[in-house]
PASE-744063 format. One record per residue: residue number from 1; residue in one letter; chain; x, y, z of N, C-alpha, C in turn. Coordinates in steps of 0.2 Angstrom, whole numbers, plus 5000, padded with zeros to 4 digits. Example, Ala and Ser with C-alpha at 12.3 -4.5 7.8 and 13.67 -1.06 7.14 Angstrom:
2
> 1 A A 5066 4972 5039 5062 4978 5039 5066 4984 5039
> 2 S A 5064 4989 5035 5068 4995 5036 5064 5000 5039
***
This chain:
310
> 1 X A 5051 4852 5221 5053 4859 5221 5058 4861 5226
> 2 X A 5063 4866 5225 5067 4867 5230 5067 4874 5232
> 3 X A 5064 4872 5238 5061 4881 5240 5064 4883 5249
> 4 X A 5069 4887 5245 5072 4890 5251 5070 4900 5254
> 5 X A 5069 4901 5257 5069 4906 5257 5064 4908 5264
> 6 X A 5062 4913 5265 5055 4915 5272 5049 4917 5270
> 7 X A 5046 4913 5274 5037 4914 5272 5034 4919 5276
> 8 X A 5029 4922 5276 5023 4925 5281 5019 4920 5281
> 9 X A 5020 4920 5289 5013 4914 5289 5008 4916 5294
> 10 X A 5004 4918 5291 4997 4919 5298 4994 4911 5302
> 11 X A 4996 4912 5307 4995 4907 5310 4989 4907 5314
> 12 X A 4986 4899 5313 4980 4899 5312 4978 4900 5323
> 13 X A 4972 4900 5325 4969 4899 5333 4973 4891 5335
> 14 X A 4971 4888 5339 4971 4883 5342 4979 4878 5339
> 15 X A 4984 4880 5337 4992 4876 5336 4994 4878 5341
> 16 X A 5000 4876 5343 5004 4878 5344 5011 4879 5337
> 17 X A 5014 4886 5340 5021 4887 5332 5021 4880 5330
> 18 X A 5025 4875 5334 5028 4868 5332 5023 4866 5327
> 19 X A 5017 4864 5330 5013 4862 5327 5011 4866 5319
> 20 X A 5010 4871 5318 5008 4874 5314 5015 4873 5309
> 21 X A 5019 4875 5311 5027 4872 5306 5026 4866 5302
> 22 X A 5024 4862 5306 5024 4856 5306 5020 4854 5299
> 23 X A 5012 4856 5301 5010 4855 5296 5010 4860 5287
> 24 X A 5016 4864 5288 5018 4869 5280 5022 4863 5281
> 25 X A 5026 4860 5287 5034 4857 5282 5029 4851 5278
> 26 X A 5024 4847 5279 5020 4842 5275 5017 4847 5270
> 27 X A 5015 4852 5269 5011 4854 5263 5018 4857 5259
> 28 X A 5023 4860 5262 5027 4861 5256 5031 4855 5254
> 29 X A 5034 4851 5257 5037 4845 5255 5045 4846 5256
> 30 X A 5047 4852 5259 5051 4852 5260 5054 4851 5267
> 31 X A 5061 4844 5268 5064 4844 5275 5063 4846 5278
> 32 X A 5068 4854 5280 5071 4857 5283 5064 4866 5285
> 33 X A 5061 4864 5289 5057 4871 5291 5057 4873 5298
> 34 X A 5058 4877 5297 5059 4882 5303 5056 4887 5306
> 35 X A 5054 4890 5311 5051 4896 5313 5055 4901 5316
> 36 X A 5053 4909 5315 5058 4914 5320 5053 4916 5325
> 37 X A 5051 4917 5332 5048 4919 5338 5042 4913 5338
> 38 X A 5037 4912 5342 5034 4908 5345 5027 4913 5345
> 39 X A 5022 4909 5345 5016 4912 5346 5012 4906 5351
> 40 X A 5006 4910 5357 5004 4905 5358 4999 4901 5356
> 41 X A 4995 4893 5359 4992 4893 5355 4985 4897 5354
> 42 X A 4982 4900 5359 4977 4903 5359 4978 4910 5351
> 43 X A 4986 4911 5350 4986 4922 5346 4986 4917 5339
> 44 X A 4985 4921 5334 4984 4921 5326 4989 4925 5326
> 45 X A 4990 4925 5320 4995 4933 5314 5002 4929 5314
> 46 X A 5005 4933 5312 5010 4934 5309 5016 4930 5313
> 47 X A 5018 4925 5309 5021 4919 5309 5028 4919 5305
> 48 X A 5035 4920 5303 5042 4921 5300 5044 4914 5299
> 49 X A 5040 4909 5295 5045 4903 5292 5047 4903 5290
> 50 X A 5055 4900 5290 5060 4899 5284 5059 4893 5283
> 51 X A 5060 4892 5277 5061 4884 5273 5069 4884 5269
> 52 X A 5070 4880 5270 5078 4877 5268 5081 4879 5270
> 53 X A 5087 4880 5266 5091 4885 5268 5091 4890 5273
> 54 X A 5085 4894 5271 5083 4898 5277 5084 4898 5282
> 55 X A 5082 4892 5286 5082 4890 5291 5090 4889 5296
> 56 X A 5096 4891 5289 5102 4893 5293 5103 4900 5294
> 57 X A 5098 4903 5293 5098 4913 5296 5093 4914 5300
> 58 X A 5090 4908 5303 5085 4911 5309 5087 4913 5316
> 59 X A 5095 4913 5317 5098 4919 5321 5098 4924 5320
> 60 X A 5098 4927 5315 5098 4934 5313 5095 4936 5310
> 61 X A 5086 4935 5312 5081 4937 5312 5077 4938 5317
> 62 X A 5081 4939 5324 5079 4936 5329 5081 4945 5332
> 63 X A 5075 4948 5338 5076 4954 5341 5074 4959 5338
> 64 X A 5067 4958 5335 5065 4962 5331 5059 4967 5337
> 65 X A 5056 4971 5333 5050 4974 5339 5044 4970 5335
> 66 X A 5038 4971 5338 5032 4967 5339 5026 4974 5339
> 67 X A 5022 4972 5334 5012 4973 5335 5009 4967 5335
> 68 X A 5005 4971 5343 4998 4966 5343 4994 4968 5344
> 69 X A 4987 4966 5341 4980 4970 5343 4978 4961 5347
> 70 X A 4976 4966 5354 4975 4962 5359 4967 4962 5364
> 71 X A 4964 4959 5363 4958 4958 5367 4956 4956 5373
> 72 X A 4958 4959 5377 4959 4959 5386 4951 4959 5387
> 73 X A 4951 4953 5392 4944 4952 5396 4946 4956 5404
> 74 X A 4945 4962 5407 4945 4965 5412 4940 4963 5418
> 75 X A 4941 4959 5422 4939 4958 5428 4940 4948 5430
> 76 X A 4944 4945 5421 4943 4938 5423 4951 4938 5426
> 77 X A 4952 4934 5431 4958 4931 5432 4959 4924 5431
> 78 X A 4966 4921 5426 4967 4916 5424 4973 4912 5427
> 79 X A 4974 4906 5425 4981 4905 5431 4986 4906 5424
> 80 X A 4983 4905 5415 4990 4906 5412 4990 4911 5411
> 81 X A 4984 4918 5412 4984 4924 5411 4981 4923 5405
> 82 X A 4978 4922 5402 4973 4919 5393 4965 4916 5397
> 83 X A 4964 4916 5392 4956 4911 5390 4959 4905 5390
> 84 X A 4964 4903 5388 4964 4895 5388 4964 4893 5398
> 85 X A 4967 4897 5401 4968 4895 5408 4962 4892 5413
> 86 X A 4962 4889 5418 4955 4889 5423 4955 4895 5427
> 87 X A 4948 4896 5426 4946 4904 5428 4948 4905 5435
> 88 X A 4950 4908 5437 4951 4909 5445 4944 4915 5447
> 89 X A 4945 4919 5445 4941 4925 5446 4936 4929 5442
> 90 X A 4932 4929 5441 4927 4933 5436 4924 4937 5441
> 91 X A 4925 4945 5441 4923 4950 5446 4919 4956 5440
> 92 X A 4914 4959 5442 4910 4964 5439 4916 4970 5438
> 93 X A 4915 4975 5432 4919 4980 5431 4914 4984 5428
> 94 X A 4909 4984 5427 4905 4990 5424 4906 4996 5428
> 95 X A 4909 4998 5435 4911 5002 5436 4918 5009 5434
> 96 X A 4921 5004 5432 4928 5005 5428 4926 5011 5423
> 97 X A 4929 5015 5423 4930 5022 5416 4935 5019 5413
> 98 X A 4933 5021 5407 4938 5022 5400 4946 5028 5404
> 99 X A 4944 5033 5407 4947 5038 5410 4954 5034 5415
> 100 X A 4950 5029 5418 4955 5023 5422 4959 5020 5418
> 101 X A 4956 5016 5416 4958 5012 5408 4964 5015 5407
> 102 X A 4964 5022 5405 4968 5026 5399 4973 5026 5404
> 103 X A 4972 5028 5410 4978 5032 5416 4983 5026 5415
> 104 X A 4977 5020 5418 4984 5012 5419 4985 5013 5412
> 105 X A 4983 5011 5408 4988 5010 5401 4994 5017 5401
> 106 X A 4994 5020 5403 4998 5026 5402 5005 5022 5407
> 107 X A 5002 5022 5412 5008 5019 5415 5011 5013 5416
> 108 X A 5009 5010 5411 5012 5004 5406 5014 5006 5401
> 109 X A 5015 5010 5398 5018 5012 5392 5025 5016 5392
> 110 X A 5030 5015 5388 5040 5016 5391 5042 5009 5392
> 111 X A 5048 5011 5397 5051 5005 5399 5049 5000 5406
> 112 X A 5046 4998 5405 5044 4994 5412 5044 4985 5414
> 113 X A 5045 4983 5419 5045 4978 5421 5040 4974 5423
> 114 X A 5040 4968 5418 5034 4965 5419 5036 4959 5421
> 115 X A 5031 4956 5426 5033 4951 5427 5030 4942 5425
> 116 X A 5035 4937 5423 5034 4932 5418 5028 4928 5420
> 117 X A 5026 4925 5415 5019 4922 5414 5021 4915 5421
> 118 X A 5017 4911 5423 5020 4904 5428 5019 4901 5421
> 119 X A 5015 4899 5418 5013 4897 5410 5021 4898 5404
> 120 X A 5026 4900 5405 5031 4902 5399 5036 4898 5398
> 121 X A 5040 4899 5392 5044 4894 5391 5050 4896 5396
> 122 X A 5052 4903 5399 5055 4905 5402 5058 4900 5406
> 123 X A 5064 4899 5410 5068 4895 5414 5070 4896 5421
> 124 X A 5070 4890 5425 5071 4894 5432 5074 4886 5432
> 125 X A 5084 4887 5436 5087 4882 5437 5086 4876 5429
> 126 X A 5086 4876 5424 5089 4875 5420 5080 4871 5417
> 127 X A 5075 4874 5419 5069 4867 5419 5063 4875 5417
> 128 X A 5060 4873 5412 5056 4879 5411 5049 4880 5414
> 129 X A 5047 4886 5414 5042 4889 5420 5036 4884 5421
> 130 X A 5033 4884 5413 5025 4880 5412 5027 4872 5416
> 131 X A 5034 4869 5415 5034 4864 5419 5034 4862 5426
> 132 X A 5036 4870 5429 5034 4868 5436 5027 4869 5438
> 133 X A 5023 4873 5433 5016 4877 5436 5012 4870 5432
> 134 X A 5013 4864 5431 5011 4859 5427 5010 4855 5434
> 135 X A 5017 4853 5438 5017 4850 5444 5015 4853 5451
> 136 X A 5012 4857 5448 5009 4862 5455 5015 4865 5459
> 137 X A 5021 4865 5455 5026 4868 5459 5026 4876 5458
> 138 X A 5027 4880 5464 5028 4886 5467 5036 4889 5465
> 139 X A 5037 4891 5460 5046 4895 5459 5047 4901 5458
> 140 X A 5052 4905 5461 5057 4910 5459 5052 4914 5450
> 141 X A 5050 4919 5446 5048 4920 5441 5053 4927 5440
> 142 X A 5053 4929 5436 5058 4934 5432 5053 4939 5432
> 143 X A 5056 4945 5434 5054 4950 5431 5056 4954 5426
> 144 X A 5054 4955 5418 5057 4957 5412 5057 4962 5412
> 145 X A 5062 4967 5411 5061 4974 5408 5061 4975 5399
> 146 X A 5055 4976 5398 5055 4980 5391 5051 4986 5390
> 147 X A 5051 4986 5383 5047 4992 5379 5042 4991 5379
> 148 X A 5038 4996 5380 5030 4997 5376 5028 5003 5374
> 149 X A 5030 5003 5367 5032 5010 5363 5026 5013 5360
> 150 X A 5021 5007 5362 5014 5013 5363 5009 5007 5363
> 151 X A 5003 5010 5370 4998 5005 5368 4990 5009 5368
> 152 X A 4988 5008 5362 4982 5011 5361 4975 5007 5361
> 153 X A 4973 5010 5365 4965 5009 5366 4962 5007 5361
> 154 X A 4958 5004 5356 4956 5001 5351 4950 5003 5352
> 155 X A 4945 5001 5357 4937 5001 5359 4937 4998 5366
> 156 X A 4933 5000 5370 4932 4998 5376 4924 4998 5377
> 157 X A 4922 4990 5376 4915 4987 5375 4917 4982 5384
> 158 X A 4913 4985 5392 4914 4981 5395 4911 4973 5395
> 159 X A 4914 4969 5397 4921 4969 5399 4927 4968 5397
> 160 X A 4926 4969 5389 4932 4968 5385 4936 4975 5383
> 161 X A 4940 4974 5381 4945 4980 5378 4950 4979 5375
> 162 X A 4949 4982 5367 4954 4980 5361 4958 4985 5362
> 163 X A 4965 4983 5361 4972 4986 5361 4975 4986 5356
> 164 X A 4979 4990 5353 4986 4989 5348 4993 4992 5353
> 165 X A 4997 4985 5354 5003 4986 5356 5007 4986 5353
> 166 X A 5013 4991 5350 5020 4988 5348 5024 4990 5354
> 167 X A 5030 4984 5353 5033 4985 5360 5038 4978 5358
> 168 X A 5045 4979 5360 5050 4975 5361 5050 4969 5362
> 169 X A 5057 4966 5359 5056 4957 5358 5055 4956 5367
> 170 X A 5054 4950 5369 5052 4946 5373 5048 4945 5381
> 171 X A 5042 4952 5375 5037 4955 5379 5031 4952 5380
> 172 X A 5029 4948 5386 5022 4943 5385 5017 4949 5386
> 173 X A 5014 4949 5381 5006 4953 5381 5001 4949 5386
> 174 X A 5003 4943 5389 4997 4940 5394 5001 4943 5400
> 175 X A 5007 4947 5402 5010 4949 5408 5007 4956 5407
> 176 X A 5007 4959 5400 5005 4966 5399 4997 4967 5402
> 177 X A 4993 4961 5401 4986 4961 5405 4987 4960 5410
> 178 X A 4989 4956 5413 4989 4955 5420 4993 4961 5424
> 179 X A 4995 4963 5422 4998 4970 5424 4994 4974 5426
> 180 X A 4987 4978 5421 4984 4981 5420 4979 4980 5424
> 181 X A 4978 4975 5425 4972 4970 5427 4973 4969 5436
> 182 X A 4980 4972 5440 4983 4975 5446 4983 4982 5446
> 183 X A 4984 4984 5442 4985 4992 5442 4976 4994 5444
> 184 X A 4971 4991 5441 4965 4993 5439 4960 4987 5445
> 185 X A 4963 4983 5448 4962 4981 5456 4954 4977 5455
> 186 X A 4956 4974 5448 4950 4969 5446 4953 4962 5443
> 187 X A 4956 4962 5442 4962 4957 5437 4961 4956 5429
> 188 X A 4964 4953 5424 4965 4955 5418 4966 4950 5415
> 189 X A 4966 4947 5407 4967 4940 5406 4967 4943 5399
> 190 X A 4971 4942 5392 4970 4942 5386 4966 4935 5384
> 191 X A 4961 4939 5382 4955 4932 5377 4956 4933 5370
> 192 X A 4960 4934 5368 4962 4936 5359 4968 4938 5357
> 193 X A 4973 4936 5353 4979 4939 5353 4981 4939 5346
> 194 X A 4981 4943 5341 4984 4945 5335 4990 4947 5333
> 195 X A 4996 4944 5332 5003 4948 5330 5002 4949 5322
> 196 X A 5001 4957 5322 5002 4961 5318 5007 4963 5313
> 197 X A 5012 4963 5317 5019 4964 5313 5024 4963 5316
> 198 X A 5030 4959 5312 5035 4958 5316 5041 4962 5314
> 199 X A 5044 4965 5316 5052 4969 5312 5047 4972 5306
> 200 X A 5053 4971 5300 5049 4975 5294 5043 4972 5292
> 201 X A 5040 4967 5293 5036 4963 5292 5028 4964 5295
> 202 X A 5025 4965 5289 5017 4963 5294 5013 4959 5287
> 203 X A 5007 4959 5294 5004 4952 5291 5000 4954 5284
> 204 X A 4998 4959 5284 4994 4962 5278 4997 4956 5271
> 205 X A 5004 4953 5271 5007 4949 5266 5007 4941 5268
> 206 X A 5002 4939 5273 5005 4932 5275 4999 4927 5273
> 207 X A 5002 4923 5272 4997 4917 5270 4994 4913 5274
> 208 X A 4988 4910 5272 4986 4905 5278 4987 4899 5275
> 209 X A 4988 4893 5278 4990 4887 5276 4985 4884 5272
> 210 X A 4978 4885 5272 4975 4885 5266 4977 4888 5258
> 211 X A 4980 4893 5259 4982 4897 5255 4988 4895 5251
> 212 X A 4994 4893 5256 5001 4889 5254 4999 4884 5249
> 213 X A 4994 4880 5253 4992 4872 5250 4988 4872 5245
> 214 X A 4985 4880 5240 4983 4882 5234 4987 4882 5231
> 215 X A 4993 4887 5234 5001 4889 5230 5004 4883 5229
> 216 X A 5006 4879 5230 5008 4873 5230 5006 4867 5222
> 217 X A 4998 4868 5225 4996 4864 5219 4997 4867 5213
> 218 X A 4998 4873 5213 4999 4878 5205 5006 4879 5205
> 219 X A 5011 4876 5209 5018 4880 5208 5016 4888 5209
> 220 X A 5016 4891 5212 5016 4898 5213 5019 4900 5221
> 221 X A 5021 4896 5223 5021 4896 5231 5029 4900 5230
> 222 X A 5032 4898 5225 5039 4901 5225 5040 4910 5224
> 223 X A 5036 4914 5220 5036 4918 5221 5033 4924 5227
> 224 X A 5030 4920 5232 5028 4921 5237 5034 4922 5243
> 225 X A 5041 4919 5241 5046 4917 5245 5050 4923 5245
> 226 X A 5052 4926 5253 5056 4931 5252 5063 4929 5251
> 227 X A 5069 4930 5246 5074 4928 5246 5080 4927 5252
> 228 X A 5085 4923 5251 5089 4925 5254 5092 4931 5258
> 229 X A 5094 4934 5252 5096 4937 5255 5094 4944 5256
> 230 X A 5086 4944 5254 5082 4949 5255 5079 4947 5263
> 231 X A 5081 4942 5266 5081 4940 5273 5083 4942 5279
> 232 X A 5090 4941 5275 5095 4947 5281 5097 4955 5276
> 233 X A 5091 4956 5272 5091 4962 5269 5093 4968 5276
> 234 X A 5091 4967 5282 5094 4974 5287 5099 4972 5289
> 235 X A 5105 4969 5288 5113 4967 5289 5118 4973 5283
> 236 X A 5122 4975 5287 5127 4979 5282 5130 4974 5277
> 237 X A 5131 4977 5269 5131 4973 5264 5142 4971 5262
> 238 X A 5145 4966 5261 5148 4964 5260 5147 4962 5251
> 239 X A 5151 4965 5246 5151 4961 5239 5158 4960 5239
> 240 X A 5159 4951 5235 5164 4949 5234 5166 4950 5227
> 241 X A 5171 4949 5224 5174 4947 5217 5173 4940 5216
> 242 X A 5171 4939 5210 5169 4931 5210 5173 4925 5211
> 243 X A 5179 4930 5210 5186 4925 5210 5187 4922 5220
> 244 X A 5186 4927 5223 5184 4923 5231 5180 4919 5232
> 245 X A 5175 4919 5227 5171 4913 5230 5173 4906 5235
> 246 X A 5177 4904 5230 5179 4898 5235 5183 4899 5240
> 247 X A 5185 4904 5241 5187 4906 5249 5182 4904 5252
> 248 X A 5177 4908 5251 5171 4907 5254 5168 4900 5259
> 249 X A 5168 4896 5252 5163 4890 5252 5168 4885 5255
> 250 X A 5173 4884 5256 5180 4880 5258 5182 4884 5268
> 251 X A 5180 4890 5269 5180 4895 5276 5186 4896 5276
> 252 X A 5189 4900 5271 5195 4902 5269 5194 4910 5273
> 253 X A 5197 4912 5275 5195 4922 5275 5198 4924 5270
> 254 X A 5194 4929 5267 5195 4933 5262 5197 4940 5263
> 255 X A 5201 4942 5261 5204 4948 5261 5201 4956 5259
> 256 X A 5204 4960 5261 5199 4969 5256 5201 4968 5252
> 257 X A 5207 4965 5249 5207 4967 5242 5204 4961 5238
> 258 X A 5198 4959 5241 5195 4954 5237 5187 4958 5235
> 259 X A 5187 4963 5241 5178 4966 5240 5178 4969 5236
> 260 X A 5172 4972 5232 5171 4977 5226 5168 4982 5230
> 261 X A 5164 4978 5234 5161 4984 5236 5158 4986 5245
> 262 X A 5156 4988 5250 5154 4987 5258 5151 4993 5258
> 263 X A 5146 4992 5265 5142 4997 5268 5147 4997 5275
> 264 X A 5147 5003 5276 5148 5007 5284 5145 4999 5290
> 265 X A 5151 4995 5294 5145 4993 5299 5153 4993 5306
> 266 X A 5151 4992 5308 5153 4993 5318 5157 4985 5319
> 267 X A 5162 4984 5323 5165 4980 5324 5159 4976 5329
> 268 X A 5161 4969 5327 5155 4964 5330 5148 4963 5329
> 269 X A 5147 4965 5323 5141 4963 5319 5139 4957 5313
> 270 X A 5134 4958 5316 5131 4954 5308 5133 4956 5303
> 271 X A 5136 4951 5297 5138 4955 5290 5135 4951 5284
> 272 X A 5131 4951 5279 5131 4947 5274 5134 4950 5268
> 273 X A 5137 4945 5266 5143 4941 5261 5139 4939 5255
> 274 X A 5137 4945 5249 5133 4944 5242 5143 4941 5237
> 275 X A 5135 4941 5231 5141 4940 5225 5139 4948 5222
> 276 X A 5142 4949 5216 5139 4954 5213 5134 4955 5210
> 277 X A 5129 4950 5211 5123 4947 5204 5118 4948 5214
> 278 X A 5119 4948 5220 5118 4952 5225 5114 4942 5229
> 279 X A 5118 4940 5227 5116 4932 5230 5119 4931 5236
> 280 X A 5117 4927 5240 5119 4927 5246 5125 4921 5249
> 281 X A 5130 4925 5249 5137 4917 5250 5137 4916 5257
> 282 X A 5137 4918 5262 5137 4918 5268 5135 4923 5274
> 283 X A 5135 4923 5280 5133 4928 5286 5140 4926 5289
> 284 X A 5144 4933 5293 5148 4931 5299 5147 4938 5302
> 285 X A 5153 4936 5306 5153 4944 5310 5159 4948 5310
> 286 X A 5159 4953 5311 5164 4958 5309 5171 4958 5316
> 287 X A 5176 4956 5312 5180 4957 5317 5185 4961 5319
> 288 X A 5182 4969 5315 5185 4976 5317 5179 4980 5312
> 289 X A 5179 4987 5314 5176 4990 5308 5177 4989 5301
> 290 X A 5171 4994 5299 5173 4994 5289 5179 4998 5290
> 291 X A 5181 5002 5292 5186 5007 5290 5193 5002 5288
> 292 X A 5193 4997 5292 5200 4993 5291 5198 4990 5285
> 293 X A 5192 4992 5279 5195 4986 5274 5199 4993 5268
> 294 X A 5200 4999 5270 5205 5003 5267 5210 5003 5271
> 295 X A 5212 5002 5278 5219 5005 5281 5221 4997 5282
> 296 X A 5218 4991 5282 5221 4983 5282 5221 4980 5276
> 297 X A 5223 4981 5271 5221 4976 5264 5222 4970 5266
> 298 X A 5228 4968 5270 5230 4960 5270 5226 4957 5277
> 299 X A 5222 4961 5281 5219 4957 5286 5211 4955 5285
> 300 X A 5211 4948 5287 5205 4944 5288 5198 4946 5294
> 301 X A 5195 4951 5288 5189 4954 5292 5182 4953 5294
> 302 X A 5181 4945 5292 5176 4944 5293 5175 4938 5298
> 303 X A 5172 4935 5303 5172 4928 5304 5165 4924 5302
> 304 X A 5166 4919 5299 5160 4916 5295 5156 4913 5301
> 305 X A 5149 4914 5300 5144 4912 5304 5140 4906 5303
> 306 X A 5137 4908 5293 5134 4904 5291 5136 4904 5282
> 307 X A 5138 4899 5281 5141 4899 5274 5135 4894 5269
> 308 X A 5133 4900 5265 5127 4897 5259 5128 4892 5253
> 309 X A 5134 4894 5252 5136 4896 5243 5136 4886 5245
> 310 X A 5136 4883 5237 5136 4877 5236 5145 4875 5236
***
């Protein structure tokens, strides 16, 4: 079966992403599989595999926002900031209010600077962070500025406390506890971590690899497939004439008097490159606005990124 396109994968406790890819690429049987963001191995939810071809649009499904419903153990300190870690600290918090609680989360909430896990894949001089903290070595750590466009209190059972956070791409929610877990002057560990929704995407639609490995045996797994170029469906739309195609498929540039039809997009963007039947021939990026494909007929407006077409 030749199955291209991107899956929802709820991804199981105890893999890591690699891992979990790894075993969809042996239950669907297909080469080429891919993943968009990483999860650790401790969080579950919402996993964005590409299978085949897919796998040449997984840059531009990249920088999306994030939900997680998050299960913060309030008083343990962990050296990866997780339950997987050695416990460093386990201190009493029965004295703590929900009133505390809410203040700190308030002032982690906007734009703030958090700072990187010693455990991440993050890099310091060309060699990543978890590698030096593997070696007992002590180095320089980043402090990320992102969003946290809102974090809501779920339940607070001491010592635990369930969160829903959405908040921008390359936001470790075990830095968001450990934060909290400073602010609140007991320390803080994520023991549970569910990504809920990633961009347009949430898990309400995603499969578990038990589930794929049903689809599979029934042929059915292929209607489960987002297509192509319902993939880079949030990219402004380019339609060719069919007679351009081979421009296309050969990296010829195509001129405006070859388009039928365009969406309004900004110079230096992502553009996908349909036929009229709305298939996906290519991704590149814009090398002036739309407005030049009425005031430019004879100039070459696109530069190809990723070309589909056979």
């Amino acid at each position: 079966m030749d199955l291209k396109g991107c899956l929802l994968l709820d991804k199981p406790a105890g893999l890591t992403s690699f891992e979990t890819i790894e075993k969809l690429r042996k239950i669907v049987g297909v080469k080429k599989v891919g993943h968009v963001g990483t999860l650790d191995p401790l969080a579950t939810g919402l996993l964005l595999a590409c299978l085949g071809k897919a796998t040449k649009l997984a840059q531009f499904l990249l920088g999306w926002d994030k939900e997680y419903e998050a299960q913060i153990k309030l008083g343990a300190t962990t050296d990866t900031w997780d339950r997987d870690g050695n416990l460093l600290e386990n201190v009493d918090v029965s004295a703590l209010s929900l009133s505390q609680i809410s203040q700190a989360v308030a002032e982690l909430t906007g734009e703030v600077a958090l700072l990187a896990p010693e455990y991440s894949a993050l890099k310091y001089q060309g060699k990543k962070l978890y590698e030096y903290a593997r070696a007992g070595q002590k180095v320089p750590r980043p402090t990320k500025r992102v969003k946290i466009y809102s974090a809501e209190i779920l339940k607070f059972y001491p010592p635990f406390l369930t969160m829903k956070i959405n908040c921008s791409k390359g936001t470790y929610i075990r830095s968001f506890a450990f934060e909290l877990g400073q602010k609140l002057g007991c320390g803080a560990a994520v023991w549970e971590l569910r990504r809920t929704k990633l961009g347009p995407y949430s898990l309400e639609k995603a499969l578990t690899l038990d589930k794929i490995n049903e689809l599979i045996k029934t042929q059915q797994l292929e209607s489960y497939l987002i297509s192509l170029p319902d993939a880079v469906g949030h990219l402004p739309r380019v339609i060719l004439a069919p007679e351009s195609y081979q421009k296309v498929k050969h990296g010829l540039a195509f001129k405006p008097l070859d388009v039928l039809e365009f969406d309004s997009f900004q110079k230096d963007r992502w553009v996908r490159i349909l036929d009229p039947e709305k298939q996906l021939l290519a991704v590149g990026r814009s090398l002036s606005d739309s407005t030049c494909f009425l005031s430019s007929p004879e100039k070459a407006l696109i530069k190809y990124e990723r070309v589909l077409i056979n």
